[in-house]
C-alpha positions in Angstrom: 198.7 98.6 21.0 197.4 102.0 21.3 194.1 101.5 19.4 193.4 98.5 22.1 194.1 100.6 24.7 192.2 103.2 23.7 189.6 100.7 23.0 189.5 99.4 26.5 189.9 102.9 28.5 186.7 104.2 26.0 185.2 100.6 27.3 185.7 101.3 30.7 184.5 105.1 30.8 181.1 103.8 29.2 181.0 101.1 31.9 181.2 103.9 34.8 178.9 105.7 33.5 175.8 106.2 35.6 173.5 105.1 33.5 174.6 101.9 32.7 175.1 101.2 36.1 171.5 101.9 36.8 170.1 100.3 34.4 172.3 97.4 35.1 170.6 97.3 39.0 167.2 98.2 37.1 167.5 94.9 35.0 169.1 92.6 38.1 165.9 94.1 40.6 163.7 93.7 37.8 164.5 89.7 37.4 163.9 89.4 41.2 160.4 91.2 40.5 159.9 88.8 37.7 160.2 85.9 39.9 157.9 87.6 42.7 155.3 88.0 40.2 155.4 84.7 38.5 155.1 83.0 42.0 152.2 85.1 42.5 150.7 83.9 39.6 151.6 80.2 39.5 150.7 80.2 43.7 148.1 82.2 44.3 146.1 83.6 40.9 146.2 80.1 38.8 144.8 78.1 41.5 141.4 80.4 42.2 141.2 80.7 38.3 141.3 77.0 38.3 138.5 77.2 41.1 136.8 79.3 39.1 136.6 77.1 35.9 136.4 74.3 37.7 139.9 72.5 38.6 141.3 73.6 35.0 145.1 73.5 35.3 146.3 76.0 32.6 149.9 74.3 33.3 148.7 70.8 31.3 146.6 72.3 28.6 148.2 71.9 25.4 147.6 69.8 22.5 149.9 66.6 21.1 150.7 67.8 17.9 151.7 63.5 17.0 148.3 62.5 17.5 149.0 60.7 20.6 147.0 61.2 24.2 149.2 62.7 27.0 148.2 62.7 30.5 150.3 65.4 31.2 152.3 67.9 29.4 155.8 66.6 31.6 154.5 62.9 30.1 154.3 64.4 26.3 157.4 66.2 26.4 159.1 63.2 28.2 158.3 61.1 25.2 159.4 63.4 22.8 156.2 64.4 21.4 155.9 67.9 20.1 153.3 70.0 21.4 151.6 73.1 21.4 151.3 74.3 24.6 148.8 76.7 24.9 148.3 76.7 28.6 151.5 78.0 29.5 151.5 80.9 26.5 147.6 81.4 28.9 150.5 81.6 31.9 152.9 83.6 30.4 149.7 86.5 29.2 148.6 86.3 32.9 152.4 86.6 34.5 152.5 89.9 31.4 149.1 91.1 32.6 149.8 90.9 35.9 153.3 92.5 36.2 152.3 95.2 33.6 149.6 96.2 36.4 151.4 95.8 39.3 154.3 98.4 37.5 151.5 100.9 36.6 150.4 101.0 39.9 154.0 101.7 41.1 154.8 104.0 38.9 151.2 105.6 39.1 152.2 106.1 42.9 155.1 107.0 42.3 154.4 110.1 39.9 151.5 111.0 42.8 154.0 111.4 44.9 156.2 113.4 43.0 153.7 115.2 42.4 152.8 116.0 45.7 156.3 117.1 46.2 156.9 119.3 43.6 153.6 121.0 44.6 155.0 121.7 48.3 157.9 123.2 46.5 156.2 125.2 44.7 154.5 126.4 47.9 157.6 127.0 49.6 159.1 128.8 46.6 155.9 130.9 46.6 157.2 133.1 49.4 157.3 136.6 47.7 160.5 137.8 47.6 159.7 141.2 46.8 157.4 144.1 48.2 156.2 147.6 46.9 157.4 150.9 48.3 154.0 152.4 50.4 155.0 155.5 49.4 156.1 155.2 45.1 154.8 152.1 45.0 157.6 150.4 43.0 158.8 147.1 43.8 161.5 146.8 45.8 163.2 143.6 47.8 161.8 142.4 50.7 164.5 142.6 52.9 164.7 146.4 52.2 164.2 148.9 54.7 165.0 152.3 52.1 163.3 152.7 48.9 166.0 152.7 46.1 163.7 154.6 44.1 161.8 157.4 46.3 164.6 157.0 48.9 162.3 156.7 51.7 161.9 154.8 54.6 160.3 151.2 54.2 159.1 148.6 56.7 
């Protein structure tokens, strides 16, 4: 009993950790993203690529590996025809190439902006913190008004 306990309780603290909770929103956001960019492919890139190469649907490209002619890839696989489908592996480069891109230029934005924000603190931790004595010229804090050093009177 007290080895599934313990099994469970050590289950349960590695559930609540952080991490796995992030990458556990990282992975559900990331489907969502997936299905954003393969709507953007399938809607809006296949169709000028298809204009481009004149009204080549990359979805029906494939090749009926029983020796029989297909209209469509739907009509080959209806009948039970094996096929290689090479038109949709074209699809599924495009949906990688595209998705790869669009997360570079997140995350390419993303460190920018870090970036910038590490450089303002750096600015703002800049601010000098000490000063030296006019009259020993040791360094002394900024805030001081008597040198600790020469013991006399600072601004």
């Amino acid at each position: 009993m007290s080895k599934k306990s313990s099994f469970f309780s050590e289950f349960k603290t590695f559930i609540m950790r952080g991490n796995v909770i992030d990458l556990a929103v990282g992975v559900i956001i990331g489907a969502a993203f997936q299905a954003i960019i393969k709507s953007l492919v399938d809607d809006l890139v296949m169709p000028v690529i298809s204009l481009a190469t004149n009204g080549v649907d990359f979805a029906n490209m494939f090749v009926s590996l029983d020796g029989n002619e297909y209209e469509t890839l739907a009509a080959a696989q209806e009948a039970g025809a094996a096929v290689f489908a090479y038109g949709n592996f074209i699809n599924a480069v495009l949906n990688f190439l595209i998705m790869a891109f669009v997360i570079f230029v997140l995350v390419r934005t993303i460190n920018k902006l870090r970036e910038k924000a590490v450089k303002k603190e750096e600015v703002a931790e800049a601010a000098p913190t000490t000063k030296k004595c006019p009259f020993c010229k040791s360094e002394i804090d900024i805030e001081a008004t008597k040198c600790p050093n020469c013991t006399s009177d600072v601004e």
